[in-house]
N, CA, C and O atoms as CSV, one atom per row, in Angstrom:
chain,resi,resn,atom,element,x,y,z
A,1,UNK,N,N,0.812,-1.198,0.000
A,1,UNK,CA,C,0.000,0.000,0.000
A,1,UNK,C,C,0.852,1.258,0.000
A,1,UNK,O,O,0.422,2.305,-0.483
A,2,UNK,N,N,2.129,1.152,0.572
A,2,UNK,CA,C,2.633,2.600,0.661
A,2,UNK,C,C,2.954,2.680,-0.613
A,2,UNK,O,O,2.491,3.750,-1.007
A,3,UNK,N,N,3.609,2.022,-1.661
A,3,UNK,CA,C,4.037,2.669,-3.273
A,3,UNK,C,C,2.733,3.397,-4.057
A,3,UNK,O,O,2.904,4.279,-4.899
A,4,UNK,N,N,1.068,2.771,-3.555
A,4,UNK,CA,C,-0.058,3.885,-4.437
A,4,UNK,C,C,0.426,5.098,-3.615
A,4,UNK,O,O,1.059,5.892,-4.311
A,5,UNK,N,N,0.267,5.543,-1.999
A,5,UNK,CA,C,0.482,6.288,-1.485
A,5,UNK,C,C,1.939,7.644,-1.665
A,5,UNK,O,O,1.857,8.830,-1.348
A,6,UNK,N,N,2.884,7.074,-2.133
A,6,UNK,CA,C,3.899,7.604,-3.085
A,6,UNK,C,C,3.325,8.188,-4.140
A,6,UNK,O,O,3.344,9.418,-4.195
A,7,UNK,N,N,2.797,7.540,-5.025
A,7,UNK,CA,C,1.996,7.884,-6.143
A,7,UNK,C,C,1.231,9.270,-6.170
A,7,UNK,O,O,1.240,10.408,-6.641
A,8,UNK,N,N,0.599,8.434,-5.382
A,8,UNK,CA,C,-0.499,9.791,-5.255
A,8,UNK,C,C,0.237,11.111,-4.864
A,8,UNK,O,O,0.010,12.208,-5.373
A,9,UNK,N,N,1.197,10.832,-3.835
A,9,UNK,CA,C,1.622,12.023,-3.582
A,9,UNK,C,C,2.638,12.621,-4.616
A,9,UNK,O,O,3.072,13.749,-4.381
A,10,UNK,N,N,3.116,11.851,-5.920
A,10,UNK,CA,C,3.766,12.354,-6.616
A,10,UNK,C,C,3.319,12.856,-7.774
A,10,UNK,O,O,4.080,13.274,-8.646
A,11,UNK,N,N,1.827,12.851,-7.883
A,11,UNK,CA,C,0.481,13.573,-8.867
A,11,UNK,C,C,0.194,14.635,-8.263
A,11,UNK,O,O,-0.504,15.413,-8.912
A,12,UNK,N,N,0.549,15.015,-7.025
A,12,UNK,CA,C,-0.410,16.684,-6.304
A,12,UNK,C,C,0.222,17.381,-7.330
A,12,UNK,O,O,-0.264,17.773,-8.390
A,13,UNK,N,N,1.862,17.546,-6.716
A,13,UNK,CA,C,2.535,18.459,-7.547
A,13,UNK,C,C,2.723,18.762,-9.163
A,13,UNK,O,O,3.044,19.840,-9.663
A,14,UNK,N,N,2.483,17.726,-9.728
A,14,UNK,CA,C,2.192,17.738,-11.563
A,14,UNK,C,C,0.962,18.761,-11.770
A,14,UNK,O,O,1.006,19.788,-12.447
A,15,UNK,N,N,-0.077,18.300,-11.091
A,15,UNK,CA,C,-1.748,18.815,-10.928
A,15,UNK,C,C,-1.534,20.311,-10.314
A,15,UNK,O,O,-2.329,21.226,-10.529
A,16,UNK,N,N,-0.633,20.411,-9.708
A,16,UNK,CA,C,-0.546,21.791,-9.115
A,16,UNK,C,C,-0.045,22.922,-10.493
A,16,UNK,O,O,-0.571,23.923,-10.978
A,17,UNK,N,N,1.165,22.194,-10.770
A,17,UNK,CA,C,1.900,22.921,-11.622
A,17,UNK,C,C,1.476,23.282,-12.920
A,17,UNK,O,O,1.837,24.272,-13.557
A,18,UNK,N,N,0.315,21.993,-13.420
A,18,UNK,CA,C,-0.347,22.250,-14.586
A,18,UNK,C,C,-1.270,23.372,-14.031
A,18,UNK,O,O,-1.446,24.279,-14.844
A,19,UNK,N,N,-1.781,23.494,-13.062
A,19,UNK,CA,C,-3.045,24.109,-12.776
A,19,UNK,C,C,-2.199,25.467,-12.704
A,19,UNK,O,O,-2.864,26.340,-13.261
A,20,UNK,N,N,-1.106,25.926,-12.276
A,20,UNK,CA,C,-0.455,27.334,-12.163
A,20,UNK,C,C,0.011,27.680,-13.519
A,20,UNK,O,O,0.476,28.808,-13.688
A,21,UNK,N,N,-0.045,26.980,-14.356
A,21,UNK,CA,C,0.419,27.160,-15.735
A,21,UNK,C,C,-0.248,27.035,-16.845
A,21,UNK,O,O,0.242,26.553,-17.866
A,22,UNK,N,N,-1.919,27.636,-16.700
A,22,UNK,CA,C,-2.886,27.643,-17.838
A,22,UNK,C,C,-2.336,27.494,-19.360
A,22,UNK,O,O,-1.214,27.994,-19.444
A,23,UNK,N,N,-2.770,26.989,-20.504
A,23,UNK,CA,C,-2.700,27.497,-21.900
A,23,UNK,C,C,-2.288,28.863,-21.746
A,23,UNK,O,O,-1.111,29.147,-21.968
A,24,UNK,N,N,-3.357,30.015,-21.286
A,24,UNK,CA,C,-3.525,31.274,-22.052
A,24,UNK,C,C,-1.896,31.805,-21.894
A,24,UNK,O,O,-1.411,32.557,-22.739
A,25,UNK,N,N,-1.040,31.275,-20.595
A,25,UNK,CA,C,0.016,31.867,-20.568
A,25,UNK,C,C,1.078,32.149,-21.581
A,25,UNK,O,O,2.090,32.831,-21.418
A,26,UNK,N,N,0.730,31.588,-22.527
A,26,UNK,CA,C,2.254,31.232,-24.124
A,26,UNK,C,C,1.674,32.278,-24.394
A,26,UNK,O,O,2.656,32.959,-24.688
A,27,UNK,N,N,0.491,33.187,-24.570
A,27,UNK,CA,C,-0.026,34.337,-25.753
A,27,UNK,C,C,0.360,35.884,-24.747
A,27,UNK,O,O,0.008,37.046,-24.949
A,28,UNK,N,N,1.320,35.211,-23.503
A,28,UNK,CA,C,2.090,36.394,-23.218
A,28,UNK,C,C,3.150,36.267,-22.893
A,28,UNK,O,O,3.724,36.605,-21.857
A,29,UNK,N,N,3.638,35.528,-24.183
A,29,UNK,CA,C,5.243,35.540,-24.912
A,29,UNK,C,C,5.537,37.147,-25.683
A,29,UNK,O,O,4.825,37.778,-26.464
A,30,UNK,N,N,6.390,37.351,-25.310
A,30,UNK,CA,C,6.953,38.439,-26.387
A,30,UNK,C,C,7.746,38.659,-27.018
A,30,UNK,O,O,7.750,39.686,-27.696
A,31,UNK,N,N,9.042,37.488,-27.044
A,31,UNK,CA,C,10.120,37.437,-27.616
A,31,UNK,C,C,10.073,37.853,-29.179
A,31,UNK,O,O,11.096,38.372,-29.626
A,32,UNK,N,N,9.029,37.679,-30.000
A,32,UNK,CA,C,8.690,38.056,-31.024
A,32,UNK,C,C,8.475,39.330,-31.528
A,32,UNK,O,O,8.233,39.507,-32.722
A,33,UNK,N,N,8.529,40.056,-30.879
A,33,UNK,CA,C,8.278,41.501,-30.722
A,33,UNK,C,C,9.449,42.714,-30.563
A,33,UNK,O,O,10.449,42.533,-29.869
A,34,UNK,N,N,9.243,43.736,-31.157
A,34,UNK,CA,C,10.639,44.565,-31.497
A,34,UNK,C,C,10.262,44.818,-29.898
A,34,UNK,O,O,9.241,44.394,-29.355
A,35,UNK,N,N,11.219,45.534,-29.316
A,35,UNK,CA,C,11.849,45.720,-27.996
A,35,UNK,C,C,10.969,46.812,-27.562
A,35,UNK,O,O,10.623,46.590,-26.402
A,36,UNK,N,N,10.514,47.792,-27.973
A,36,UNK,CA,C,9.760,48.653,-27.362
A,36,UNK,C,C,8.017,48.443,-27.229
A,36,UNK,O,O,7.139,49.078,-26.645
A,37,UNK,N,N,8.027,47.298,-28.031
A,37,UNK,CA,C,6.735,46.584,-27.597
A,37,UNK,C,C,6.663,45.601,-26.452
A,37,UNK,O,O,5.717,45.463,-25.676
A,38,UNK,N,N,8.149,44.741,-26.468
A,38,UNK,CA,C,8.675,44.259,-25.576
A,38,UNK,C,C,8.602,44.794,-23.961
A,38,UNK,O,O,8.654,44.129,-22.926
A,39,UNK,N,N,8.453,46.364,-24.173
A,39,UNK,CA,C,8.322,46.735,-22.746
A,39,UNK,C,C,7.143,47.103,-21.967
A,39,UNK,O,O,7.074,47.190,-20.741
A,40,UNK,N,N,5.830,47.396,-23.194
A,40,UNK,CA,C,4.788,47.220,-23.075
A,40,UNK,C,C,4.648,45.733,-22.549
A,40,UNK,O,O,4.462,45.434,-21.370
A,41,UNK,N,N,4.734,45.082,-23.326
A,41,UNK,CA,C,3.928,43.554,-22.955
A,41,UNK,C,C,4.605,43.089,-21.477
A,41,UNK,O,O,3.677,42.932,-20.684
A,42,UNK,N,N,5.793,42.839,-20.898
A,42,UNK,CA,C,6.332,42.578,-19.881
A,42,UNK,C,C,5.394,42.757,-18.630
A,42,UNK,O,O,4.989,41.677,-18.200
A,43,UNK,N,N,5.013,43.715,-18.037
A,43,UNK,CA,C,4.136,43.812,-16.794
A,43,UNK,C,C,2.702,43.230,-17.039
A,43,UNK,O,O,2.090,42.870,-16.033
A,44,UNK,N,N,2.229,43.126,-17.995
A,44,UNK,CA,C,1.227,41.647,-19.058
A,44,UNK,C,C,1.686,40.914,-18.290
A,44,UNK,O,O,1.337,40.962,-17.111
A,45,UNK,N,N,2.523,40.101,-18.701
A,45,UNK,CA,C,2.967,39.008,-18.594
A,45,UNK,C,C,3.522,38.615,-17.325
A,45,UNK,O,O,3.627,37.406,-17.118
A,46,UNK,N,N,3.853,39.335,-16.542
A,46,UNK,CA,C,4.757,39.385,-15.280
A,46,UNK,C,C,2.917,39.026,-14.019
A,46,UNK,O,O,2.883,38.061,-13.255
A,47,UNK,N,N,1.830,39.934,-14.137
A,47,UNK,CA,C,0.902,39.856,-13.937
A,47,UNK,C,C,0.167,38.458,-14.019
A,47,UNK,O,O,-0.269,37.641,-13.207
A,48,UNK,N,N,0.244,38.587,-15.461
A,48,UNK,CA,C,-0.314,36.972,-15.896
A,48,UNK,C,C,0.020,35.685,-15.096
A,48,UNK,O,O,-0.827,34.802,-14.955
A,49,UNK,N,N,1.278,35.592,-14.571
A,49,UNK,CA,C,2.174,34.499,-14.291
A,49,UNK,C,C,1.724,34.647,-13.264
A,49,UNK,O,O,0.965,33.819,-12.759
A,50,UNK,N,N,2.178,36.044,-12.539
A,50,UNK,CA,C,1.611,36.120,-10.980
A,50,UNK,C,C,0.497,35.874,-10.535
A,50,UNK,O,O,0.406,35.139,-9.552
A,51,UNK,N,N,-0.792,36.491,-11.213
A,51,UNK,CA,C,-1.685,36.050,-10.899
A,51,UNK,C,C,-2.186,34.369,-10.697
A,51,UNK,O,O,-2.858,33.972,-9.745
A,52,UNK,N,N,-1.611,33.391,-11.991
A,52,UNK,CA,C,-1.896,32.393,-11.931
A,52,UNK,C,C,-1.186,31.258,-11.106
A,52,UNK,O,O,-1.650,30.139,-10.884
A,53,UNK,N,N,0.034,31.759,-10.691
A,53,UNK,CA,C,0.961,31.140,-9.190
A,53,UNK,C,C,0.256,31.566,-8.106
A,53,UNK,O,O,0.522,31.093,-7.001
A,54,UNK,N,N,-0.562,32.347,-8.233
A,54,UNK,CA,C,-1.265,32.848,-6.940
A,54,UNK,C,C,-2.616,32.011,-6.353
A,54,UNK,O,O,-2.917,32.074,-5.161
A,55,UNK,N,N,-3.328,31.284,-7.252
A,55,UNK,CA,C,-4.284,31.076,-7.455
A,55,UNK,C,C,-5.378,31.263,-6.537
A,55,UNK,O,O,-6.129,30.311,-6.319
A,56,UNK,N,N,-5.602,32.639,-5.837
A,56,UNK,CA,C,-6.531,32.940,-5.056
A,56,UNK,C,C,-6.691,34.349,-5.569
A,56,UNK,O,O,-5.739,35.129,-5.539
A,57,UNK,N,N,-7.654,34.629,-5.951
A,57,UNK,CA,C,-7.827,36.057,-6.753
A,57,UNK,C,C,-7.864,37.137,-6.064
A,57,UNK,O,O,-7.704,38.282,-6.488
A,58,UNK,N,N,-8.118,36.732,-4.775
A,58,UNK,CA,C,-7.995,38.003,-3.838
A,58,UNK,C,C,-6.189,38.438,-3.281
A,58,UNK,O,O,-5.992,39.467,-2.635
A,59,UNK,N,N,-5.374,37.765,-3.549
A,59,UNK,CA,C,-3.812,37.774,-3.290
A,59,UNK,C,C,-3.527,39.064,-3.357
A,59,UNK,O,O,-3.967,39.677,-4.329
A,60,UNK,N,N,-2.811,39.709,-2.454
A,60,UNK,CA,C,-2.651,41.098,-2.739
A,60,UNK,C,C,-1.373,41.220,-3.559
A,60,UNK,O,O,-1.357,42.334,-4.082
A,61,UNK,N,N,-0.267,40.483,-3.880
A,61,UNK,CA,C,0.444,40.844,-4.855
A,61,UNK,C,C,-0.107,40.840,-6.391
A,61,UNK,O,O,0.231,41.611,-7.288
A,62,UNK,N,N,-1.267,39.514,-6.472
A,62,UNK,CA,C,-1.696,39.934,-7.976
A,62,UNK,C,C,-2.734,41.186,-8.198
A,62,UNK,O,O,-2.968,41.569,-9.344
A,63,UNK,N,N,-3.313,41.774,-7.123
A,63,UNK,CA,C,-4.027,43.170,-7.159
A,63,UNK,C,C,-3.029,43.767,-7.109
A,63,UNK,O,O,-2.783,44.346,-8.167
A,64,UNK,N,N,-2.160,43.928,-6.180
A,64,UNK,CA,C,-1.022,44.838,-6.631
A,64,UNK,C,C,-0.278,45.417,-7.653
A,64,UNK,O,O,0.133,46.577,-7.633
A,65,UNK,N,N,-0.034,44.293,-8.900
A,65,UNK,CA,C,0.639,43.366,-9.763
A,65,UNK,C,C,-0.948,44.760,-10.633
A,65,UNK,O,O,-0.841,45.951,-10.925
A,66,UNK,N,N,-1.988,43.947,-10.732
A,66,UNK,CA,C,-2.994,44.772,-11.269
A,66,UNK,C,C,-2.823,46.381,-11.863
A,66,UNK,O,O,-2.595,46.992,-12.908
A,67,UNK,N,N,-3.171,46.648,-10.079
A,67,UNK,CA,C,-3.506,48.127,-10.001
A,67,UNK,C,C,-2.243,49.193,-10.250
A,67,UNK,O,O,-2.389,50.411,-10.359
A,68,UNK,N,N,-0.871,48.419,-10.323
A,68,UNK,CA,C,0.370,49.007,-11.115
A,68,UNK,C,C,-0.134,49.236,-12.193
A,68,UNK,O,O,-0.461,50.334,-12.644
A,69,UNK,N,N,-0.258,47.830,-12.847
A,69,UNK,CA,C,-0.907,48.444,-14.844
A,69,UNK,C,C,-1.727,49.458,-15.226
A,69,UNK,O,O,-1.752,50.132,-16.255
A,70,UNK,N,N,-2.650,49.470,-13.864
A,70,UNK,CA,C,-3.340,50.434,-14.306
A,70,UNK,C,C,-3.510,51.794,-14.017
A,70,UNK,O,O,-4.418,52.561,-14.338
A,71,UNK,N,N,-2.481,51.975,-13.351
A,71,UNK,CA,C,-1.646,53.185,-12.911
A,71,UNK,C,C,-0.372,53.704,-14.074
A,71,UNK,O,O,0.148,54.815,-14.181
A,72,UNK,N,N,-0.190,52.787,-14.646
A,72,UNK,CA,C,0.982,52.907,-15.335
A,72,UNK,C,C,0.282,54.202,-16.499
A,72,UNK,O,O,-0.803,54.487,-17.006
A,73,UNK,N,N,1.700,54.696,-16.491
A,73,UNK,CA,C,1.587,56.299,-17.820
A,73,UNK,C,C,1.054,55.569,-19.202
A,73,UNK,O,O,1.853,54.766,-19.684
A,74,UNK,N,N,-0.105,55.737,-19.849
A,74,UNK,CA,C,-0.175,55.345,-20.909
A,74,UNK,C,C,-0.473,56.558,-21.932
A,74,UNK,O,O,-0.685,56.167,-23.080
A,75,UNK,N,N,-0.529,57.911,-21.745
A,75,UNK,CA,C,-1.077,59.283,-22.305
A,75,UNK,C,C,0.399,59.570,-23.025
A,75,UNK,O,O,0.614,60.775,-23.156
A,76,UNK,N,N,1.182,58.924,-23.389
A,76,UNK,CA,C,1.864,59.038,-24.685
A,76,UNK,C,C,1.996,58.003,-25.983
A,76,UNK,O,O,2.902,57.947,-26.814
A,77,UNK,N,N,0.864,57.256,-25.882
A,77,UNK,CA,C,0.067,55.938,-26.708
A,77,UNK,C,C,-0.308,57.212,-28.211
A,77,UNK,O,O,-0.777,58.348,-28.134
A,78,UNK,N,N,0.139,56.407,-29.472
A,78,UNK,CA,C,-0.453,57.136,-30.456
A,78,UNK,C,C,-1.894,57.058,-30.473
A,78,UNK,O,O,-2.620,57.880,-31.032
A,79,UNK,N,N,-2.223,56.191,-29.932
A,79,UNK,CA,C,-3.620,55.506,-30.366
A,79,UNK,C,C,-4.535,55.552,-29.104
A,79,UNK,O,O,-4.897,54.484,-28.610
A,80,UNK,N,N,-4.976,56.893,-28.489
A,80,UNK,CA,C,-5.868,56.840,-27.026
A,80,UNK,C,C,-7.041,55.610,-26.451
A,80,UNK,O,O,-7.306,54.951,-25.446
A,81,UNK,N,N,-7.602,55.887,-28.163
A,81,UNK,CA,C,-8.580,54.833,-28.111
A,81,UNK,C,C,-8.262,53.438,-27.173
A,81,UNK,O,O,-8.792,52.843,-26.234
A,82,UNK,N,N,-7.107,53.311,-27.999
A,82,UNK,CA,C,-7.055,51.610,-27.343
A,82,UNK,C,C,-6.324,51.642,-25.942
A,82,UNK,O,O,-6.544,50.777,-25.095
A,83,UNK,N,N,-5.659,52.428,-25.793
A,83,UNK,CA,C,-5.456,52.811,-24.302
A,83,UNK,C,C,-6.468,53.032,-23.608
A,83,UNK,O,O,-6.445,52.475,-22.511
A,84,UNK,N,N,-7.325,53.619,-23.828
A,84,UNK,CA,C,-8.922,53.973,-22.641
A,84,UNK,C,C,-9.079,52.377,-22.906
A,84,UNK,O,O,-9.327,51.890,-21.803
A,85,UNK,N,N,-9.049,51.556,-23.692
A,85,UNK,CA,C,-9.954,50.089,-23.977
A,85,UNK,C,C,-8.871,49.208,-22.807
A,85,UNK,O,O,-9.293,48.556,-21.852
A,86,UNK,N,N,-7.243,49.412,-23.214
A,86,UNK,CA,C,-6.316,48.645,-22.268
A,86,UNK,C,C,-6.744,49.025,-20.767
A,86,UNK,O,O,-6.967,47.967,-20.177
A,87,UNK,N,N,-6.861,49.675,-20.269
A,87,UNK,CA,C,-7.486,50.531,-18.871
A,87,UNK,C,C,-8.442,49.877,-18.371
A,87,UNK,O,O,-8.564,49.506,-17.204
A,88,UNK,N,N,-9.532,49.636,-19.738
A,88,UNK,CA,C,-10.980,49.514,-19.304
A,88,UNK,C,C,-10.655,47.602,-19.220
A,88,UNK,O,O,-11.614,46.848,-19.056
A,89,UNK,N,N,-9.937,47.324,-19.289
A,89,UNK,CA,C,-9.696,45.525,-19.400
A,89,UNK,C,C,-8.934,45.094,-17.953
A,89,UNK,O,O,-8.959,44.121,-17.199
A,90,UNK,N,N,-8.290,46.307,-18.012
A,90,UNK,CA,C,-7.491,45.782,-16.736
A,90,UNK,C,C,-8.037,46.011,-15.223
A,90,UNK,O,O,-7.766,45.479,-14.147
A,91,UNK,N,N,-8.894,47.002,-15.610
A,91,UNK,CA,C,-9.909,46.999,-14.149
A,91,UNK,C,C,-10.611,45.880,-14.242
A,91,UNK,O,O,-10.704,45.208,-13.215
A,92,UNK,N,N,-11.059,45.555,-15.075
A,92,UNK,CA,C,-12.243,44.087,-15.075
A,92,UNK,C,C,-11.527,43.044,-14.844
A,92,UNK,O,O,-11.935,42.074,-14.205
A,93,UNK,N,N,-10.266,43.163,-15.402
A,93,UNK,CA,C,-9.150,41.989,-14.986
A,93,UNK,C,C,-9.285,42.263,-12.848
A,93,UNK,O,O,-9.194,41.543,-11.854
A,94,UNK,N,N,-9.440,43.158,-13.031
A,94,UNK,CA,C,-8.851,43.417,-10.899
A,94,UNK,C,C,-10.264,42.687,-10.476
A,94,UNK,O,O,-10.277,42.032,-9.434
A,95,UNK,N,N,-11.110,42.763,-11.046
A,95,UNK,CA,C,-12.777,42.199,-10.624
A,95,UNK,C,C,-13.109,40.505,-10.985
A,95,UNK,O,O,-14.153,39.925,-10.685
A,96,UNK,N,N,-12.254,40.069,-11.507
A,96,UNK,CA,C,-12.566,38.975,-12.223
A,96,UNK,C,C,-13.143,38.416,-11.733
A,96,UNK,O,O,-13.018,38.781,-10.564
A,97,UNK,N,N,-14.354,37.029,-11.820
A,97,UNK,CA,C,-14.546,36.073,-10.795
A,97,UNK,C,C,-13.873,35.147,-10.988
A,97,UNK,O,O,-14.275,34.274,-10.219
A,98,UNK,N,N,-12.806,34.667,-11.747
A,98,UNK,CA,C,-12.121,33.382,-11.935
A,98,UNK,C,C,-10.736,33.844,-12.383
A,98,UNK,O,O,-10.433,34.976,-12.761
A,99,UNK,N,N,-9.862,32.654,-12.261
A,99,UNK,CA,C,-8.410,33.031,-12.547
A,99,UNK,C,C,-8.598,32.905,-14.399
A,99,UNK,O,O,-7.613,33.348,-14.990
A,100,UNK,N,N,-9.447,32.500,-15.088
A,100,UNK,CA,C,-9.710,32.194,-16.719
A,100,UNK,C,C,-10.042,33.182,-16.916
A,100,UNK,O,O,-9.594,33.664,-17.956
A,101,UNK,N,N,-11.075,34.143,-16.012
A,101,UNK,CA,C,-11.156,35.394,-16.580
A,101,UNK,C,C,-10.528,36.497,-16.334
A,101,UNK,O,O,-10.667,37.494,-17.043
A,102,UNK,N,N,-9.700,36.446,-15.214
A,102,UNK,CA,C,-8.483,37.491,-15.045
A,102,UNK,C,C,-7.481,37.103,-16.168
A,102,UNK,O,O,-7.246,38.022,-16.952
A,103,UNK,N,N,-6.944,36.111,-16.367
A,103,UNK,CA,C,-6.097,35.897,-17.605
A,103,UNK,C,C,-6.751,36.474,-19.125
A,103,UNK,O,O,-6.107,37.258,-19.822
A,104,UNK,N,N,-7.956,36.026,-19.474
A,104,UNK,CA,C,-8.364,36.448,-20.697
A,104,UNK,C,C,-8.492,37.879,-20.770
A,104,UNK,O,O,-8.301,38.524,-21.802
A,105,UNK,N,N,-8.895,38.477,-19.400
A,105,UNK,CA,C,-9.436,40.373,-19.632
A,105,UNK,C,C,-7.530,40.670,-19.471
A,105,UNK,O,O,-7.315,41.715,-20.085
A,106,UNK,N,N,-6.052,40.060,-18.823
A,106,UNK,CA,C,-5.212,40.916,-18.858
A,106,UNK,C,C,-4.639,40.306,-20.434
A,106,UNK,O,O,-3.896,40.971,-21.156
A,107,UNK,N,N,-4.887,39.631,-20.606
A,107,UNK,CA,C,-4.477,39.139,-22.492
A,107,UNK,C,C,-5.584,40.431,-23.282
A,107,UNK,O,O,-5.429,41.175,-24.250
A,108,UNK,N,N,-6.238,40.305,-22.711
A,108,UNK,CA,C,-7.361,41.540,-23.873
A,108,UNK,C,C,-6.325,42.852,-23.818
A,108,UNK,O,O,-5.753,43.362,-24.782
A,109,UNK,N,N,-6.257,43.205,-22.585
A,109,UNK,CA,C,-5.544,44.381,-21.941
A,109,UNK,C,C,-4.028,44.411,-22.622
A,109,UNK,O,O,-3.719,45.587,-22.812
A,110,UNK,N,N,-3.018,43.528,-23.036
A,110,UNK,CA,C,-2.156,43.781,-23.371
A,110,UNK,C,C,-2.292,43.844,-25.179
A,110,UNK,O,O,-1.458,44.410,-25.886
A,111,UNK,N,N,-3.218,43.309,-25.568
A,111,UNK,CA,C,-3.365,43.432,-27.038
A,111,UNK,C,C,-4.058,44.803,-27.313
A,111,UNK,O,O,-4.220,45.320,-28.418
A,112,UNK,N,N,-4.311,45.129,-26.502
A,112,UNK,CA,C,-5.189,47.031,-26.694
A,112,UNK,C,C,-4.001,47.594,-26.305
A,112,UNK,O,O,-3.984,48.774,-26.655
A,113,UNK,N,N,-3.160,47.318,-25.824
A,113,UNK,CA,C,-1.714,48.178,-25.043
A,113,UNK,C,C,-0.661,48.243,-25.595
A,113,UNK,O,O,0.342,48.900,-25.318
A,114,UNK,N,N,-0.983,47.181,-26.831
A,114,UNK,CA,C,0.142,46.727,-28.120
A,114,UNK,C,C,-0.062,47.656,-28.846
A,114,UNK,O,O,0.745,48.536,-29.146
A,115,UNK,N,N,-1.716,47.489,-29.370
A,115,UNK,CA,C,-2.224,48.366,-30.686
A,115,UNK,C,C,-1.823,50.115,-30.370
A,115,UNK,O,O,-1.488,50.987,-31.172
A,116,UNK,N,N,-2.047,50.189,-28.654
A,116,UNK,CA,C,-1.761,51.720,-28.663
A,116,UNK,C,C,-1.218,52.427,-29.012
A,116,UNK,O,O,-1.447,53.613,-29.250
A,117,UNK,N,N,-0.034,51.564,-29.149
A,117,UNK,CA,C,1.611,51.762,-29.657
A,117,UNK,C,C,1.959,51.877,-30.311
A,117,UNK,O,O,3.046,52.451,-30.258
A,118,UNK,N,N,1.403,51.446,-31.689
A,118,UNK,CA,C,1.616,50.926,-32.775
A,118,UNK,C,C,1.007,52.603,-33.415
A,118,UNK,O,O,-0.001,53.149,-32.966
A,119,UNK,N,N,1.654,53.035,-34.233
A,119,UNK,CA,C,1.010,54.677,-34.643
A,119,UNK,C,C,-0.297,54.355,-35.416
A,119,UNK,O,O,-0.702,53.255,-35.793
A,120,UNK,N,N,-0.819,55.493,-35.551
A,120,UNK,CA,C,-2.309,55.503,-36.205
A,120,UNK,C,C,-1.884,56.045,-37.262
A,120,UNK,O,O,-1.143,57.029,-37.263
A,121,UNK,N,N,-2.557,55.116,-38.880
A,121,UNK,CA,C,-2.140,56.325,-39.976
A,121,UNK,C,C,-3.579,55.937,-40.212
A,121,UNK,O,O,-4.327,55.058,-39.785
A,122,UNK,N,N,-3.722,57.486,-41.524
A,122,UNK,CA,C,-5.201,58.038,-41.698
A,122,UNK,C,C,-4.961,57.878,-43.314
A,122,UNK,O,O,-5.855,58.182,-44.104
């Protein structure tokens, strides 16, 4: 009986680690990205991770982690629009009821925070 008991105890931690390491996390990769987008996406992603190692939504480092982003200077964005939209994602990200939907609203939030960046032509 003690080797199932091994067992089992050597599945928590797999189950844990998958569970701290959702899918959505790869779509806040940025290595792909020229460097000054690179610095946009980073606190994304730094968030993302945190939040989901945290896995209690009330954690005050991932509100913390949050309410930085959304403090952060974004009023030199070519593109306001999508900055008021990155803003408006990342508060709903601080409200989430689930760790799937704090991940999906700060993935929304960094793809409006990308576009901001990116100049507007007419």
């Amino acid at each position: 009986m003690q080797p199932n008991a091994v067992r089992v105890r050597l599945r928590q931690p797999r189950d844990r680690v998958r569970a701290m390491n959702p899918a959505i996390l790869r779509y806040f990769d940025c290595g792909h990205l020229p460097q000054h987008l690179q610095d946009i996406v980073a606190p994304f992603r730094a968030c993302a991770h945190l939040s989901a190692e945290c896995h209690n939504l009330g954690d005050i480092r991932a509100l913390d982690a949050i309410d930085k982003l959304a403090a952060s200077n974004t009023s030199n964005c070519p593109d306001p629009v999508e900055s008021r939209h990155a803003l408006s994602k990342i508060l709903e990200a601080f409200a989430a009821p689930s760790l799937e939907a704090r991940l999906r609203l700060l993935l929304e939030a960094k793809d409006c925070a990308v576009r901001a960046m990116i100049p507007v032509t007419t």
